[in-house]
NUVO-732282 format. One record per atom (N, C-alpha, C): residue in one letter; x, y, z. Coordinates in steps of 0.2 Angstrom, whole numbers, plus 5000, padded with zeros to 4 digits. Layout:
! NUVO-732282
AXYZ...
! end
This chain:
! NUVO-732282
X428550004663X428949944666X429249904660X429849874661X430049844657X429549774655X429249744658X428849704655X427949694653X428149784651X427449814645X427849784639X428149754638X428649744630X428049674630X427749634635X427449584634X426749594637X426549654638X425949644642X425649714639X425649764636X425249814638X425249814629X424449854627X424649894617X424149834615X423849844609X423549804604X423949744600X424649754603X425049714597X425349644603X425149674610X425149614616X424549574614X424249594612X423649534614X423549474613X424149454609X424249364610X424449354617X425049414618X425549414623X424949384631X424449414632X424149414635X423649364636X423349334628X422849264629X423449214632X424149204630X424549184635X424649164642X424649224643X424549244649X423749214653X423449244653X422649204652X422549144654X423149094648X423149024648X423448994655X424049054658X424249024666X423949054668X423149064668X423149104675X423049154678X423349214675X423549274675X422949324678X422849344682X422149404680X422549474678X422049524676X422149584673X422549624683X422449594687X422749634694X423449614693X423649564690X424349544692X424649544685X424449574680X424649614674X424849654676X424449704679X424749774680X425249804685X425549734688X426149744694X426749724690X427149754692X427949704689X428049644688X428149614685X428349544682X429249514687X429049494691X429649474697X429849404695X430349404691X430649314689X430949284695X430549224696X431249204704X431649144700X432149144701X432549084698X432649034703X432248984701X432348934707X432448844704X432848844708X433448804706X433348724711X433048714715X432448674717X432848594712X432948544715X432948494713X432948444717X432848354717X432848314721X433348274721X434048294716X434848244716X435048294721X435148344722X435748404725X435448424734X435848394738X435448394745X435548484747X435948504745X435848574745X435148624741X434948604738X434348604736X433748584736X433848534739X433248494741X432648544746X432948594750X432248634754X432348694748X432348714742X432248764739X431848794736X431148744736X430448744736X430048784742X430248764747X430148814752X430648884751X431148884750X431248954749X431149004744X430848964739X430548994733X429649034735X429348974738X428648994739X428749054746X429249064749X429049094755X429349174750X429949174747X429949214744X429649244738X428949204733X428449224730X428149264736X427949244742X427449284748X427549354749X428249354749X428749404750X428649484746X428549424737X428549474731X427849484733X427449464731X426749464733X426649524738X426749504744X426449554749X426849634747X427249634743X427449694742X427049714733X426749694732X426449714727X426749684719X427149664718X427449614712X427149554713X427149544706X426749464702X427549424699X427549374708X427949324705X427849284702X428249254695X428449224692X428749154693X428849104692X429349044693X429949024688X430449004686X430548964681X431348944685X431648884681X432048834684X432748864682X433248854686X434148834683X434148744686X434648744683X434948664686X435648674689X435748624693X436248614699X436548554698X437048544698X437548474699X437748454707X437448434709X437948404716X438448374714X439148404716X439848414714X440048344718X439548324724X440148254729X439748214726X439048224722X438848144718X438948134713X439348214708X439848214703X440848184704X440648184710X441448174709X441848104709X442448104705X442848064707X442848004699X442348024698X441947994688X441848034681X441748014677X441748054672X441148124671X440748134677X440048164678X440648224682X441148214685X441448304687X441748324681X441648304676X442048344670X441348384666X440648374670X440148424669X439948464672X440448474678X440248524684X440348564681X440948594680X441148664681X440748694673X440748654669X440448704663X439748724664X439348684668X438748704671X438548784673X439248784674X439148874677X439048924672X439048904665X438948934659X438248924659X438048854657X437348824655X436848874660X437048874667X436748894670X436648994668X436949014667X437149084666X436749104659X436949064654X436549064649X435849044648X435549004651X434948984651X434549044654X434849054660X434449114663X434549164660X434849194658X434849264654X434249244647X434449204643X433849154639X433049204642X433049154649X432149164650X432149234651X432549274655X432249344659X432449374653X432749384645X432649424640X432149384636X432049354635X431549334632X430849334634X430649334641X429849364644X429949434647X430649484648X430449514650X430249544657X430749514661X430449504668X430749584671X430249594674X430749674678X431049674681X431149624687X431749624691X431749514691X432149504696X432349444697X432749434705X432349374708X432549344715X432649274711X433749284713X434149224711X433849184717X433949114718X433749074724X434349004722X434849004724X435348964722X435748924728X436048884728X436448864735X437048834732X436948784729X437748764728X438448764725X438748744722X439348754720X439448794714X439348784709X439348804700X438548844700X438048834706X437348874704X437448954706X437748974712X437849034713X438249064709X439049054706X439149094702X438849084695X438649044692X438249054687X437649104690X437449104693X436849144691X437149224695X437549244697X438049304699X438249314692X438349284687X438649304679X438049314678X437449294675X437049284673X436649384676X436649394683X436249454686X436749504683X437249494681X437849554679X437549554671X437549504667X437249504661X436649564660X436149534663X435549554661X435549614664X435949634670X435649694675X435249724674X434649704679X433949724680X434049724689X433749754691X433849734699X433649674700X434149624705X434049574706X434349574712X434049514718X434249494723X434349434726X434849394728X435049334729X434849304737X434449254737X434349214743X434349124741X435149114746X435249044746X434948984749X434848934749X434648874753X434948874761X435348914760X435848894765X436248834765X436848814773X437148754773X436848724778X437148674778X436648604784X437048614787X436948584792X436948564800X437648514799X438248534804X438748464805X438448404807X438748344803X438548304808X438848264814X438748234819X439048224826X439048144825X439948144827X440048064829X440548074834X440348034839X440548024845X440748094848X440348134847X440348204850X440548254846X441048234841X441348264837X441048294829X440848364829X440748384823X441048344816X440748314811X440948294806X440548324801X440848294793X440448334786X440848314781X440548314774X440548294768X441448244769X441948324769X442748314770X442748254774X442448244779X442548174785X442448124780X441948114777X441748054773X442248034768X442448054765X443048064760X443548034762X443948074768X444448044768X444147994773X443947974775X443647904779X443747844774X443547844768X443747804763X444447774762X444847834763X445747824764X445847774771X445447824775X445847794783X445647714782X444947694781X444747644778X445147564775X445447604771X446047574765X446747564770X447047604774X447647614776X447547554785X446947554784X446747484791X446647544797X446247614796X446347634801X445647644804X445247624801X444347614800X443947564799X443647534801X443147474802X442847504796X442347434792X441747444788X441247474793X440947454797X440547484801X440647554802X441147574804X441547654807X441247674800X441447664794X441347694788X440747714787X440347664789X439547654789X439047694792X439547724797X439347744803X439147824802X439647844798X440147904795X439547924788X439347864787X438947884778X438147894782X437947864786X437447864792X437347954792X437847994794X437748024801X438148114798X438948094792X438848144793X438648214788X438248174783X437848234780X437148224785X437248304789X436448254794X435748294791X435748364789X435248384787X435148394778X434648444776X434748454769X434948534770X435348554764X435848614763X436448604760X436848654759X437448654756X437948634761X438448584760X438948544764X439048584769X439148574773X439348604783X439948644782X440448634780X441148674780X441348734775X441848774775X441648814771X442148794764X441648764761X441848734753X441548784749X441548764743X441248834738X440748854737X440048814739X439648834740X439448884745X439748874750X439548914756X439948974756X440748944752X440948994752X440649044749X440449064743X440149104737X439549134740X438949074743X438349114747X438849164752X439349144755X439549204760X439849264756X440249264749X440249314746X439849364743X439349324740X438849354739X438449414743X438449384748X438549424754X438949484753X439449484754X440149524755X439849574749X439849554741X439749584738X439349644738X438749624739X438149644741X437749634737X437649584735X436849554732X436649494734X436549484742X436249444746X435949474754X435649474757X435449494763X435849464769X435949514773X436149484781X436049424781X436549364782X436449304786X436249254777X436449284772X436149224766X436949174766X437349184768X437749124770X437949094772X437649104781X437749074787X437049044788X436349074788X435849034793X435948964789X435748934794X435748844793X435048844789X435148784785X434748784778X433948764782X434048724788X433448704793X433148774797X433448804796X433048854802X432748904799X431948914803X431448934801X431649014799X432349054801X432549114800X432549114793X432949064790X432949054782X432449084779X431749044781X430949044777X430849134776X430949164784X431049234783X431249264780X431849264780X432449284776X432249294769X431949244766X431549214758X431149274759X430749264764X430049334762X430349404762X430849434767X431249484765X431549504760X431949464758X432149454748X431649494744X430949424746X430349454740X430149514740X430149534748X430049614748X430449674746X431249634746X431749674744X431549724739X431749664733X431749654725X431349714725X430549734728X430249774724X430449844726X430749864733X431149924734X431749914729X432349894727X432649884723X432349914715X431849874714X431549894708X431349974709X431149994712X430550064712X431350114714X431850114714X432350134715X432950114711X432850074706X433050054700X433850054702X433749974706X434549984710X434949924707X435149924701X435449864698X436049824700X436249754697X436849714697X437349774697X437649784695X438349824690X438249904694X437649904699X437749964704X438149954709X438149884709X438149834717X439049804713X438949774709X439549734707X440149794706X440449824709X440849854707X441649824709X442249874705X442849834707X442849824715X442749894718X442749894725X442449854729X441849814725X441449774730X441949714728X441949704722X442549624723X443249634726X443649684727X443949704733X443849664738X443249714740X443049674748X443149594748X442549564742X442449494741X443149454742X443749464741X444349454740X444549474748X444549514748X444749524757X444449494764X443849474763X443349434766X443549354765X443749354756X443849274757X444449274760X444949314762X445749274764X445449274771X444949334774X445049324783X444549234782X444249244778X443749174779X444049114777X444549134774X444649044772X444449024766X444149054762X443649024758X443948964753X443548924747X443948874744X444248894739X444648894735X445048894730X444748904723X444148884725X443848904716X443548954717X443449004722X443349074723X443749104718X444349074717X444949114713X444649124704X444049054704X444149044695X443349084696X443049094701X442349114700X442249204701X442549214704X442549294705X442849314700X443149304697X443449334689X442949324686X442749274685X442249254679X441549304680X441349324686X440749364689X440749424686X441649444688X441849524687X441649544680X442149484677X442149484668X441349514665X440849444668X440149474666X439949574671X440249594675X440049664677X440249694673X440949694668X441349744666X442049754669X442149724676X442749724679X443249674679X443949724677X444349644677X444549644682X444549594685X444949564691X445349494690X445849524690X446549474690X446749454695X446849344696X447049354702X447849364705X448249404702X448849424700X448749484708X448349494710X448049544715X447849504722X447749454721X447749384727X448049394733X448749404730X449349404737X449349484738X449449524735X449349584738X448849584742X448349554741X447649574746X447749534751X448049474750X448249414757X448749464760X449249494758X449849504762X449549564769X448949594766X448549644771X448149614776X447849564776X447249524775X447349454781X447349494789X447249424792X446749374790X446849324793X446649264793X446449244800X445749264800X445249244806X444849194806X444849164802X444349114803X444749024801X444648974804X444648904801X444248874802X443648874797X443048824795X443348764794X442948704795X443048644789X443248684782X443748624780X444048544782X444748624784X444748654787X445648704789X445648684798X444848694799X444848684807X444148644810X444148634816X443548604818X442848634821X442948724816X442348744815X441848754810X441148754812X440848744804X440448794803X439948804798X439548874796X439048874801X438648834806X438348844811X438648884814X439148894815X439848894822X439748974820X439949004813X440049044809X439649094814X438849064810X438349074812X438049114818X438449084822X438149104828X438649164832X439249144828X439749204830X439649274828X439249264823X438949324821X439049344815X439149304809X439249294802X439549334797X439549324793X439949364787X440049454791X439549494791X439349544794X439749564798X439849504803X440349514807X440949504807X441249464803X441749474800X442249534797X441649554792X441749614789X442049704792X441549664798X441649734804X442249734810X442549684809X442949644811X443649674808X443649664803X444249664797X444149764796X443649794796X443549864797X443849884801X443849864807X444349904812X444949934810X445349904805X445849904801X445949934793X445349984794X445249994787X445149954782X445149894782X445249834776X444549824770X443949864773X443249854769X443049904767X442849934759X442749984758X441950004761X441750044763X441050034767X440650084765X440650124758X440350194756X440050124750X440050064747X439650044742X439050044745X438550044737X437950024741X437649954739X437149914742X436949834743X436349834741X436149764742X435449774739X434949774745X435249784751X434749814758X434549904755X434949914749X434549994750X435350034754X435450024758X436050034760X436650034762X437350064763X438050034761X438350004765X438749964764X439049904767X439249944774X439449994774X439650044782X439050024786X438450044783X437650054786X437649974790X437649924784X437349874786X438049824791X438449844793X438849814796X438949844804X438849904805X439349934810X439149914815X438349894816X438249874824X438249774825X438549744820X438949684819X439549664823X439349644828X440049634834X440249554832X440649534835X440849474835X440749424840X440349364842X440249354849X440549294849X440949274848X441149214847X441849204845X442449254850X443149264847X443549194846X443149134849X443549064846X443349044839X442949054835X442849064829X443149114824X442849164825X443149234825X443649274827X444349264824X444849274829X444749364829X444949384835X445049454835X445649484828X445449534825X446049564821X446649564824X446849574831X447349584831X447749524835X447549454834X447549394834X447349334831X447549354824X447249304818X447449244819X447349184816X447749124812X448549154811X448449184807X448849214802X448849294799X449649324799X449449384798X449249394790X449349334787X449249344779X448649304778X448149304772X447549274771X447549224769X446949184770X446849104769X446949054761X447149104757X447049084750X447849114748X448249084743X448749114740X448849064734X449149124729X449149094722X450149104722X450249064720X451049024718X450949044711X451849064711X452049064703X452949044702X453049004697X453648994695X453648964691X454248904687X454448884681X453848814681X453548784686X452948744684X452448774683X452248844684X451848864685X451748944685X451948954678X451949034676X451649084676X451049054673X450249094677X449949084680X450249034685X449849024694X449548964695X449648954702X449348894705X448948924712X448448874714X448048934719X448148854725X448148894731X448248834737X448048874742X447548844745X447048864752X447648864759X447948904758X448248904766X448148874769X447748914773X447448924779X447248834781X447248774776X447048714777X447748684777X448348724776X449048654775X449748664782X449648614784X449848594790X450648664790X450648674797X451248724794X452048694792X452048614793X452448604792X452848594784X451948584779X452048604774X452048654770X452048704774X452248784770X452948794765X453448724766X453948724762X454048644763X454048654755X454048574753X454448554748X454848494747X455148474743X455348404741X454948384737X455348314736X455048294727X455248224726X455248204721X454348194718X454348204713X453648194708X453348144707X452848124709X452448064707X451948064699X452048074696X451848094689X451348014686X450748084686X449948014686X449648064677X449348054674X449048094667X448148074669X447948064674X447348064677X447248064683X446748084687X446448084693X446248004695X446247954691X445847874694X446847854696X447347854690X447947804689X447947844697X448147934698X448247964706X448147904713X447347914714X447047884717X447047804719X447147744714X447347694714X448047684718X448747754715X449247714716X449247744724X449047824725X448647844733X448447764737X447947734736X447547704740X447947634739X448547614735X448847554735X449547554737X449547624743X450147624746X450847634743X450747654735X451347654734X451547744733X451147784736X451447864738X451947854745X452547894743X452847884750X452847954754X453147964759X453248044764X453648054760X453448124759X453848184755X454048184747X453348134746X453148144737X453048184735X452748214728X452448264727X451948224721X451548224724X450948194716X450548244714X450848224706X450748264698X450248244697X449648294695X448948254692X448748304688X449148274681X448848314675X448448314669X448448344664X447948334659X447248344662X447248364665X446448384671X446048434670X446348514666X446448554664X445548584659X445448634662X444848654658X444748614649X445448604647X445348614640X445548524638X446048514645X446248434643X445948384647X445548414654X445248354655X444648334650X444148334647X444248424648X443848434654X443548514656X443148514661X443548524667X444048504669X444248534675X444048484681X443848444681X443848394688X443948414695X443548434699X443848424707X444348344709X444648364712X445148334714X445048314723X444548294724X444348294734X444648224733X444448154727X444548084730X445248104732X445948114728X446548114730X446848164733X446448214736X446848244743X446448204750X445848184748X445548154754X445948074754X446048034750X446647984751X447148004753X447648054753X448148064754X448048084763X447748114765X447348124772X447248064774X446748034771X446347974776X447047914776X447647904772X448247874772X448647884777X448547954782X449047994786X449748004780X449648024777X450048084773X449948154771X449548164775X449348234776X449948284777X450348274781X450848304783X451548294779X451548234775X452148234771X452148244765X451648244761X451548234755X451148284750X451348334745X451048374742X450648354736X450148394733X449848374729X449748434724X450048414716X449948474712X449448464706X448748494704X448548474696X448448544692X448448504688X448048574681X447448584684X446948534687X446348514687X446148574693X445348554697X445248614704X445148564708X445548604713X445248564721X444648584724X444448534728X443648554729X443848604738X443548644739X443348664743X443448624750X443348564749X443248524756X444148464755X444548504752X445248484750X445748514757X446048504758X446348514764X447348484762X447648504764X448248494765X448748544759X449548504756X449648564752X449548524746X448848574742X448848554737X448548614732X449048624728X449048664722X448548654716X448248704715X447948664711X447648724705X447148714699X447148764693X447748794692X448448754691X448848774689X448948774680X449548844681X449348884672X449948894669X449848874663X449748844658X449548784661X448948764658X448848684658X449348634654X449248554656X449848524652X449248504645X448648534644X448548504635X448848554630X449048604633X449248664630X450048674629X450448604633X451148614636X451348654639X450948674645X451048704649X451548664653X452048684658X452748644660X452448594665X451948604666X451648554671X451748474668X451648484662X451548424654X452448404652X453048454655X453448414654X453648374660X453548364666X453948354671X454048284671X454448244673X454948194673X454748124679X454548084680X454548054686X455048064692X455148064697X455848094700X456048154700X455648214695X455948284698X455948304701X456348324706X456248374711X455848424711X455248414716X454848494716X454848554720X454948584720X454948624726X454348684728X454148684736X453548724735X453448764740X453448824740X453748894746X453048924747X452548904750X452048934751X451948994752X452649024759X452449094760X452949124756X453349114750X453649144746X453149154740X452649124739X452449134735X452449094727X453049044728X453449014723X453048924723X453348904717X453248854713X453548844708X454348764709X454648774705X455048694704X455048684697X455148604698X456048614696X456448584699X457148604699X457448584693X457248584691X457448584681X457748644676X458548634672X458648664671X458148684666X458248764663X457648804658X457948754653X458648734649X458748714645X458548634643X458448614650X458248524648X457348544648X456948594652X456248624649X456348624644X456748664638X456748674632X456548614627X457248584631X457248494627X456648464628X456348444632X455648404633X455048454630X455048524630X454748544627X454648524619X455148534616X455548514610X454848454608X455248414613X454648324610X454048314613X454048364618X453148344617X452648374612X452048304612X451448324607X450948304611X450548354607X449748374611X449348274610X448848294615X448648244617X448048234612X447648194609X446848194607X446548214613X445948234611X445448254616X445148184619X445148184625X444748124628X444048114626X443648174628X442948164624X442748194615X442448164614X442448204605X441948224604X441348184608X440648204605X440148244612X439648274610X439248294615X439248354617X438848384622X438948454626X439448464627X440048444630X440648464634X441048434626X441348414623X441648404617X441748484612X440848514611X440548534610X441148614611X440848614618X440948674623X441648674622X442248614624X443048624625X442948664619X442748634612X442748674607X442848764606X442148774608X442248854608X442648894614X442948854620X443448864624X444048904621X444248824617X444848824614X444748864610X444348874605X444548934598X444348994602X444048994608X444349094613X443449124609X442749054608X442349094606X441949104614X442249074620X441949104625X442249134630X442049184631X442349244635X442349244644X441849214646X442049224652X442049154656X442249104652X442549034656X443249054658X443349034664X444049024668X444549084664X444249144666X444349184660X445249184663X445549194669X446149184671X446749124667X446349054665X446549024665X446649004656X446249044653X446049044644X446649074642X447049114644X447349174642X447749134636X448249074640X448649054634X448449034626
! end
């Protein structure tokens, strides 16, 4: 066993008064050493039941013979980070957290590992982290909560958000609002709609290193706590078949993961986080392959915030699974990989029907015959902009009007909620950009303003920076080159005309190459906003290229 490096020989036996010292008897030396990563905290309501799904999946490992282990990752809640200077530590989180875990399971030596993650930046971080260390490892999420109900109607995170706008625009009571903060986050889990957390739990899935149902059951239902003790029984089949990360992570499974996300809808930072995954397995995946696999790839599902179904809805239609076998019909799913049930995605799918064709549109009755995600490219946006389809009204599929040009997310927001955006603007929101916000900021307060305003339907939205998951309408966003880098995003004009061709694929600011040239010519880099600290720290080894798989997509220039 690999973690006789720390238990077995004459040269262990400090290793083992250690041991000793937590407890240990000489019965549960002699089993496997099973690290559960749990992620467990009291700020992130998506992790607030992870204590329960930790202890049921020690049961798990336990009753199959391995000596669970405990130790921590950390999580940011992205909606208590947002809209302040605390989202400019979300996204590097997904390092910290990658690195730290890799930290403990080489440094004690643990034989396998059960991920236990739920929200935003925690599951792909620790998806890099299992690619790292490959050891067999198996992932089981918290789940997502329960929508919440006002006046009959499904509500969630995205409702609250732009509630704020509608609020400001005189189209909501204080109370109504109040009503709204009451009611619609109703349970604990990861946010109700398919944002990124749910999204990722559902890849994970797809990929195959998650179990049937790890990103639809509801984070409250007693199926979860099962689900937990299955894991912990996984892991140890997994283990005694020496079935690893990077057996499971292949190009062919992120294929899938990519095909699954267009029929789902998934959010937008799927695009920065499955490259980043791949990077850690050995596979590149460029999202230069996005539209190729949308243009194949209906579009069967509209979760929140695209339509008025949620992950429960998912759920009960018969989930990822079903999906998968769905999109099969059509040859679309490679189904010869093997997962971490032991066996291949064909196995674990084929008797996976769909029960629920208002959710799940049949194949050959999509949304859309293209899929939910497409990445833009043109003269503002040379190495890509990513925009959730499936969520932008179709009359914004083709957009053109004049630039609202903001050099932050707060001035956006202010001039959004002080009425001075008109129909058929386009608001700029730059220097947001992994290197110049730095960190990358989610962008929910100003497409949820621009929504809660009723400019949903007139008005586009472009940044360097990311849209969250629970972002809706046409809003481009981790657009490349960034402007701290003088990407063209950094020279645009107040009054430019912009143009945006969703189903062309295009993004282009009407500007001749030669007056580019000219603004190019005079523009100068900005200081860094932050100078000291962790994130100062970090943009640092960004920028000099000493870290390899942050937004590996977006680093190139």
């Amino acid at each position: 066993m690999r973690s006789d490096a720390v238990k077995k020989g004459i040269q262990q036996a400090p290793h083992r008064s250690l041991f000793n010292a937590l407890g240990f008897t000489k019965e549960e030396l002699h089993r496997p050493l099973i690290g559960i990563v749990s992620s467990y905290n009291e700020i992130v309501p998506g992790h607030m039941n992870l204590d329960k799904i930790v202890d049921a999946v020690k049961i798990g490992v336990a009753m199959a013979g391995g000596t669970p282990v405990v130790f921590p990752a950390i999580a940011v809640c992205d909606g208590i980070a947002m809209g302040h200077q605390g989202m400019k530590y979300s996204l590097v989180t997904r390092e910290l957290i990658a690195d730290s875990t890799e930290a403990m399971a080489m440094a004690h030596q643990f034989d396998a590992l059960v991920m236990v993650p739920n929200c935003d930046k925690n599951v792909p971080g620790l998806l890099m982290a299992a690619a790292r260390i490959n050891i067999p490892t198996i992932f089981v999420s918290g789940g997502p909560m329960l929508a919440g109900r006002i006046k009959g109607e499904k509500k969630s995170l995205s409702s609250m958000f732009e509630a704020v706008g509608a609020y400001t625009a005189g189209k909501m009571t204080a109370e109504e609002v109040e009503e709204y903060e009451n009611k619609v986050c109703a349970t604990c889990g990861s946010c109700s709609g398919m944002y990124t957390a749910n999204s990722m739990n559902c890849l994970t899935e797809v990929i195959g290193m998650g179990l049937k149902g790890n990103g639809t059951i509801p984070a409250v239902y007693s199926e979860r706590i099962r689900l937990a003790k299955q894991a912990g029984m996984k892991i140890m089949e997994l283990l005694e078949k020496n079935i690893r990360p990077r057996d499971i992570m292949t190009r062919e499974a992120f294929i899938n993961a990519l095909t699954v996300d267009m029929a789902l809808g998934c959010s937008t930072n799927t695009m920065l986080h499955l490259p980043a995954i791949a990077h850690e397995a050995g596979v590149d995946l460029n999202i230069d392959i996005a539209n190729e696999i949308s243009e194949r790839t209906p579009n069967l599902c509209h979760l929140a915030p695209a339509g008025p179904t949620y992950m429960e809805d998912l759920y009960e239609a018969g989930g990822v699974y079903a999906v998968m076998n769905e999109l099969n019909k059509k040859g679309l799913i490679n189904t010869d990989l093997i997962t971490v049930t032991g066996k291949t995605v064909g196995e674990n799918i084929k008797d996976c029907v769909v029960l629920d064709y208002e959710v799940i549109r049949p194949i050959d009755n999509p949304y859309s015959k293209t899929g939910g995600i497409a990445v833009l490219k043109g003269n503002l946006a040379p190495d890509g902009g990513v925009v959730k389809r499936s969520a932008v009204a179709p009359e914004m599929l083709k957009h053109e009007g004049p630039a609202r040009v903001f050099d932050c997310e707060e001035d956006a927001v202010a001039a959004i909620l002080g009425g001075k955006i008109n129909p058929g603007d386009v608001v700029v929101i730059r220097y947001e950009g992994p290197k110049g916000g730095p960190g990358m900021r989610e962008m929910l307060g100003p497409t949820s303003a621009i929504m809660g305003m009723g400019l949903g339907s007139s008005v586009a939205l472009i940044t360097d920076g990311r849209f969250s998951g629970a972002s809706r309408g046409a809003c481009v966003g981790h657009v490349s080159p960034e402007a701290a880098v003088g990407g063209n995003i950094a020279l645009i004009e107040e009054g430019d005309i912009i143009n945006i061709d969703i189903d062309n694929y295009s993004i282009n600011v009407l500007v001749s190459e030669e007056e580019l040239a000219r603004r190019r010519a005079n523009w100068k880099p900005r200081k860094p906003k932050i100078t000291t600290g962790y994130l100062a720290r970090y943009t640092q080894m960004v920028t000099s290229g000493n870290r390899g798989a942050i937004l590996e997509v977006q680093m190139k220039d």
